[in-house]
C-alpha positions in Angstrom: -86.5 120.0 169.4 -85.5 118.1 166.3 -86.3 114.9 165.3 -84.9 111.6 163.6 -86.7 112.2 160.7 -86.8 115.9 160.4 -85.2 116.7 156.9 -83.5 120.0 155.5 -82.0 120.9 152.5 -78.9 123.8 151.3 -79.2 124.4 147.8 -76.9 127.1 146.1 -77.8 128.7 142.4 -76.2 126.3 140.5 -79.2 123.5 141.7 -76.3 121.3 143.9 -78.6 120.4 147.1 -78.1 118.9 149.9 -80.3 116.8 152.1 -80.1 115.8 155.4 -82.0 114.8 158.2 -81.6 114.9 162.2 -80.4 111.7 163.1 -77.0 110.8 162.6 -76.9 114.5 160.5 -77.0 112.0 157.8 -76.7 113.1 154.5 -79.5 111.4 152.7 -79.1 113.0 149.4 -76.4 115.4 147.2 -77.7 116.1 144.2 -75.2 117.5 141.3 -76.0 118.4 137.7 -73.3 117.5 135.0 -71.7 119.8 131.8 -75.0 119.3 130.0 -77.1 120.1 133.2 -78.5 116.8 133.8 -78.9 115.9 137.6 -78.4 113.0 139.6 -78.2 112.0 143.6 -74.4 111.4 144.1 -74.6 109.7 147.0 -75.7 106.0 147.8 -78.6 105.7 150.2 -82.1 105.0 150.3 -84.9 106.1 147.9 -86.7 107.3 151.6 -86.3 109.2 154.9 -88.2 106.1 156.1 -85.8 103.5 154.7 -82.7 105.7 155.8 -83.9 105.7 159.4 -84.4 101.7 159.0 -81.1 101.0 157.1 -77.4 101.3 157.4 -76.9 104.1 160.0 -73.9 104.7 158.8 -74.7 106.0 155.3 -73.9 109.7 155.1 -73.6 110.3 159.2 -71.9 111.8 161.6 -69.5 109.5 163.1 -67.5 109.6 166.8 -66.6 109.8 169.4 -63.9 107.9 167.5 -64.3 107.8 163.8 -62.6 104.5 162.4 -61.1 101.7 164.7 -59.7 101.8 168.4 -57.5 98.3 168.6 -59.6 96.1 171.4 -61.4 99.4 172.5 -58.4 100.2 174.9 -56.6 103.4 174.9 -54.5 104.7 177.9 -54.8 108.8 178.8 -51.8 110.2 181.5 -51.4 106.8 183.1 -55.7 106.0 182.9 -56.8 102.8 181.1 -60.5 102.9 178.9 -62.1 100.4 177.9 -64.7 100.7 175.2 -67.0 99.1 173.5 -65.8 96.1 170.8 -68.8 96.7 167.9 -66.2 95.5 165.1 -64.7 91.8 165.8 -62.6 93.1 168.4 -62.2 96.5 167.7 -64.3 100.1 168.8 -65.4 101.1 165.3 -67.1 104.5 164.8 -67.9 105.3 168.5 -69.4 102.2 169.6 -73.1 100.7 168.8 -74.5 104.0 169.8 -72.3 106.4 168.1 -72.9 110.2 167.2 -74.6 108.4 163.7 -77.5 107.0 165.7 -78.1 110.4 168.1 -81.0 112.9 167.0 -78.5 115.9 166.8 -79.9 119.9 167.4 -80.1 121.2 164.4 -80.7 125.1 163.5 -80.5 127.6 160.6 -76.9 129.0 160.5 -76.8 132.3 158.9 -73.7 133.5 157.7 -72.1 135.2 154.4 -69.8 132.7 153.5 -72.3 130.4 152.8 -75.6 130.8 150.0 -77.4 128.2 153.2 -75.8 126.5 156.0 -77.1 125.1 159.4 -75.5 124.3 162.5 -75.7 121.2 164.3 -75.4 120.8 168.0 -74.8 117.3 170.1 -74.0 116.6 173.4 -72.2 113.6 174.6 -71.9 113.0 178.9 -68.9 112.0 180.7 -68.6 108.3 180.5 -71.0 108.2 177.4 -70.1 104.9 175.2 -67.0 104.6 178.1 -65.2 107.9 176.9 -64.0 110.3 179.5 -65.3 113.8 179.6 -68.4 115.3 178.7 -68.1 116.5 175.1 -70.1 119.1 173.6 -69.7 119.4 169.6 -70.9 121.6 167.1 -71.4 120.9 163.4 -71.7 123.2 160.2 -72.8 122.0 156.9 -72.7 124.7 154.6 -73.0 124.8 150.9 -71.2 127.6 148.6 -72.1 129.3 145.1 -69.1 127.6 144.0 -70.3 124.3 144.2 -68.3 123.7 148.1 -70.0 121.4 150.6 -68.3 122.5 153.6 -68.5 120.4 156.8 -66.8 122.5 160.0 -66.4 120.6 163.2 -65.7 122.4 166.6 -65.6 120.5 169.9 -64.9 120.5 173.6 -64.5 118.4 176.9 -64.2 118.8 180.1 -61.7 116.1 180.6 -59.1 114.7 178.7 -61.1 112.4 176.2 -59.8 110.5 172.7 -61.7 112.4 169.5 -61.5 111.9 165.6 -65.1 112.5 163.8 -65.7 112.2 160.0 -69.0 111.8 157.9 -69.5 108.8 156.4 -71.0 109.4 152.8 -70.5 106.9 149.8 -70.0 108.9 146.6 -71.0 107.8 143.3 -70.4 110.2 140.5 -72.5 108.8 137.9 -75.4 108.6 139.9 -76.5 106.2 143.5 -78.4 103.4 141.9 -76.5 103.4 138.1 -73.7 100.8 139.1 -70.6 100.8 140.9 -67.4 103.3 141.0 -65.2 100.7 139.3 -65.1 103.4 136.3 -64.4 106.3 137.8 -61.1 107.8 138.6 -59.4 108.6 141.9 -56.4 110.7 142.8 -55.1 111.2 146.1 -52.2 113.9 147.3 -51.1 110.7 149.4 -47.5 108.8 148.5 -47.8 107.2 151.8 -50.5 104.8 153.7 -51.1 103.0 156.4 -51.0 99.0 155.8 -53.7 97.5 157.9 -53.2 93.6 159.5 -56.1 91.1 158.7 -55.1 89.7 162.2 -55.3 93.2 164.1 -58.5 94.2 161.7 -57.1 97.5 160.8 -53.9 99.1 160.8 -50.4 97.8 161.9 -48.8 101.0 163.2 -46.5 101.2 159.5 -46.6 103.9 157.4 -45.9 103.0 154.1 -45.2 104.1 151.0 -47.9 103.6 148.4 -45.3 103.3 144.9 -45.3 100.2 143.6 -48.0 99.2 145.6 -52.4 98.7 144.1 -52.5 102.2 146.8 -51.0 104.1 144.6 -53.0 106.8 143.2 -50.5 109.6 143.2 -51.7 109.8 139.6 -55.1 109.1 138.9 -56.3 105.6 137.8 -60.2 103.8 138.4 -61.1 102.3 141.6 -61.4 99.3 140.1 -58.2 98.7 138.8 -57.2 99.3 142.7 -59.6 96.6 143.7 -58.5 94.0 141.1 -54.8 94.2 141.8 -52.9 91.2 143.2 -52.5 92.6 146.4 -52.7 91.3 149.9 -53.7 95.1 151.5 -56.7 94.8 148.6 -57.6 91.2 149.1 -57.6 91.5 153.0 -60.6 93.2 152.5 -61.5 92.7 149.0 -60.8 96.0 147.8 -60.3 99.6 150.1 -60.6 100.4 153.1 -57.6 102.2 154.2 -55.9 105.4 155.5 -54.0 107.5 153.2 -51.4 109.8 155.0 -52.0 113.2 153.5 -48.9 114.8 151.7 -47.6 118.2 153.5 -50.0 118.3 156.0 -49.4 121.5 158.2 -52.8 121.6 160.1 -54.3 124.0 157.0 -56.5 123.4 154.5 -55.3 121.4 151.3 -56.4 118.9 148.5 -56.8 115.2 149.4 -58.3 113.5 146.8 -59.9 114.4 143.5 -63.1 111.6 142.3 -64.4 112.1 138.4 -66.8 110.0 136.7 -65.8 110.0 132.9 -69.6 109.5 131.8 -70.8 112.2 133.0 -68.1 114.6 133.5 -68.9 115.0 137.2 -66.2 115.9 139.0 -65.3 116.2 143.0 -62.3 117.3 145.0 -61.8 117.2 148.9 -60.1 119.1 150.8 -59.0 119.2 154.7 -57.4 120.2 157.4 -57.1 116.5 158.9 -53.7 114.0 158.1 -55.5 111.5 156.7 -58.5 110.4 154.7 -59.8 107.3 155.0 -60.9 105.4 151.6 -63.4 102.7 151.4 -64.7 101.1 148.0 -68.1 99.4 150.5 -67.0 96.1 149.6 -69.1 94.5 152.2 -72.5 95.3 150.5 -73.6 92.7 148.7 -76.8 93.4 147.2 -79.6 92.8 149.9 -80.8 96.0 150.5 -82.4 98.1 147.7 -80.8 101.7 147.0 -82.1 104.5 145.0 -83.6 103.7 141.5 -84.8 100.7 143.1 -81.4 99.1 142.5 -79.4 96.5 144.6 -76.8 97.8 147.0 -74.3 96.1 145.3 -70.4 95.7 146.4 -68.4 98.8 145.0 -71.5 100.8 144.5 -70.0 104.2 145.9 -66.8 105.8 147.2 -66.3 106.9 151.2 -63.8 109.4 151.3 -63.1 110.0 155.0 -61.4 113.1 155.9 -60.0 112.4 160.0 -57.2 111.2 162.3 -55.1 108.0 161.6 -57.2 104.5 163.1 -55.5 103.7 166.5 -54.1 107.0 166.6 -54.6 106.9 170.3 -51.9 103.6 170.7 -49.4 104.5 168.7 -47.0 107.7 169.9 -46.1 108.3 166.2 -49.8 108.5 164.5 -50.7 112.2 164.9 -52.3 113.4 168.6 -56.3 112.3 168.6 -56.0 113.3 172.6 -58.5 116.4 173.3 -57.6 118.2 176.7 -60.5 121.0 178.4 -58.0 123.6 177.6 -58.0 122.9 173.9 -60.3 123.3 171.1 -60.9 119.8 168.6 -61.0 121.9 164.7 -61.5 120.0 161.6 -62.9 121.3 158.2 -64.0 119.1 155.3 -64.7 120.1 151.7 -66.0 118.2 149.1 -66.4 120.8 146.0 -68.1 119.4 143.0 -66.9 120.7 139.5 -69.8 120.7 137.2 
C-alpha cells in the first residue's frame, strides 16, 4: 500500500527528474538543467516531503473529480440535479475539500518502452463520493522521455453517468522555485480565443472571446508580467491570470498549447494536449507567508500553472465542450510538458 509520504523519482539521461509522492500524486520537484548544464527545481513547492504534506495541497496534484470551477456546485445529468460541495465562495473548485489532491493514490512501477521510467497511478472514487454520481475508477501515468517529455496520461471510467475534467496542478518557474517570480519570462499560447470570467459569477461567463486586442493575448509571445500589469478588467478581477484559453484547432489529438522560456537561463518548456483548453494562472493569491524552496517567500507571481483540461462550467453551458462521462465511454486525456534544454 502506498503512502502520503512515499516519494519516487523518473529521471531520463539528460539528469531532468521528477519527483513525486503518493498523496495528491503531487509533483514535489522537476528538476531541469540549462544550455550550460546548470540545474535548478522548476517547480514551486516546498524545500520538504514534510512541508508539502502540511502546505498547499494543491501544489503539483492531481486534481478532480472536477478540475477548475462548477457554478454553485450544481450540474444537471439526463433530467438529475447534483449538488456539490461550494469549497470556493460559491463555487465547486477542484473536486471539493477532499478532492483526488488530498487522496493517497496506488502507485506502481510502470514498465514500458516508450518511456526511459514511468509509473502508474491508480485511485478509486465511490458512487456518491464528494456528491458525484458513479463510482469512478482512474488510472494515471507519469512518464518521463529521453527527450526531455514529461508525459501525464489519464484514463478513467464510471459506472454511471458522472461530470469529469482532471488536470495537475504544478506552478512552473523556469529560472528556478525560490529565485523570484515569472514576471520575466515569456509565454505563448496557440489560443486566439478565451473565456472571460465574471467577478460576480467567480469564474467564467459562458463567452468565448477573442483574445486580440485584449492583455490575453499571447498569440505571440510577450512576459507574464506585462499580461498582469495591463489595464484590464479580466486581469484586475483577479489581479493577474487565472483564465481558460480555448485551444486553436483542437480535433481531440495531440497539439501545442503553450510554449514558457525563461531568458536567463535559456530554459525552455512547451505543452502539449489533447484537451480544448488550458487553464493559465500567474498564483496571484500567494502573498508571501509560506516559505518555498531556497528558503524564499512564496511570493505573488512566483510560478506559472499551466492547466491542460475541459472548459470551467463545462457541465452548464451546452456550447463548452462535453465534460459528461457515460459507463459505456472511456474519459482520455494526455498532457505534455517537454523541456528544451
Amino acid at each position: 500500500m502506498t503512502k502520503a509520504a512515499d516519494v519516487f523519482k523518473l529521471k531520463n539521461r539528460n539528469n531532468v527528474e521528477v519527483t513525486f509522492i503518493g498523496r495528491g500524486g503531487q509533483i514535489t520537484s522537476i528538476n531541469v538543467p540549462d544550455s550550460k548544464g546548470s540545474i535548478a527545481d522548476v517547480v514551486v513547492g516546498y524545500e520538504t516531503i514534510e512541508e508539502a504534506l502540511a502546505g498547499d495541497g494543491y501544489f503539483g496534484a492531481l486534481c478532480g473529480r472536477y478540475a477548475n470551477r462548477v457554478v454553485k456546485g450544481q450540474f444537471e445529468i439526463d433530467g438529475e440535479k447534483y449538488q456539490l460541495e461550494c469549497n470556493n465562495d460559491q463555487n465547486h473548485l477542484h473536486g471539493g475539500s477532499d478532492g483526488f489532491n488530498n487522496r493517497i493514490w496506488e502507485v506502481e512501477a510502470y514498465d514500458t518502452n516508450k518511456f526511459a521510467q514511468a509509473y502508474k497511478l491508480s485511485l478509486t472514487s465511490k458512487d456518491g463520493d464528494q456528491k458525484y454520481p458513479g463510482e469512478l475508477k482512474v488510472e494515471v501515468i507519469y512518464g518521463l522521455t529521453e527527450e526531455n517529455e514529461f508525459v501525464i496520461e489519464y484514463i478513467a471510467n464510471t459506472t454511471k453517468a458522472t461530470i469529469i475534467n482532471l488536470t495537475s496542478h504544478a506552478y512552473f518557474n523556469l529560472k528556478g522555485a525560490g529565485t523570484g517570480t515569472v514576471e520575466g519570462q515569456n509565454l505563448q499560447l496557440n489560443a486566439s480565443k478565451f473565456t472571460p470570467i465574471s467577478a460576480e459569477i467567480g469564474t467564467v461567463t459562458g463567452e468565448i472571446a477573442e483574445v486580440k486586442d485584449t492583455a490575453m493575448d499571447f498569440v505571440e509571445p510577450k512576459t507574464v508580467g506585462e499580461a498582469c500589469a495591463a489595464d484590464c478588467p479580466q486581469v484586475k478581477i483577479v489581479d493577474g491570470i487565472d483564465h481558460n484559453f480555448v485551444i486553436d484547432g483542437y480535433d481531440g489529438m495531440l497539439r501545442l498549447a503553450a510554449r514558457m522560456s525563461d531568458p536567463e537561463s535559456g530554459r525552455e518548456m512547451e505543452v502539449y494536449t489533447d484537451q480544448p483548453g488550458i487553464q493559465v494562472y500567474t498564483g496571484s493569491h500567494f502573498d508571501g507567508s509560506e516559505t518555498g524552496k531556497l528558503g524564499a517567500p512564496i511570493v505573488k507571481w512566483a510560478g506559472l500553472a499551466l492547466e491542460t483540461q475541459i472548459f470551467p462550467d463545462s457541465p452548464n453551458k451546452e456550447h463548452f465542450p462535453n465534460a459528461v462521462l457515460r459507463p459505456e465511454e472511456t474519459y482520455k486525456h494526455t498532457c505534455v510538458y517537454k523541456f528544451i534544454i
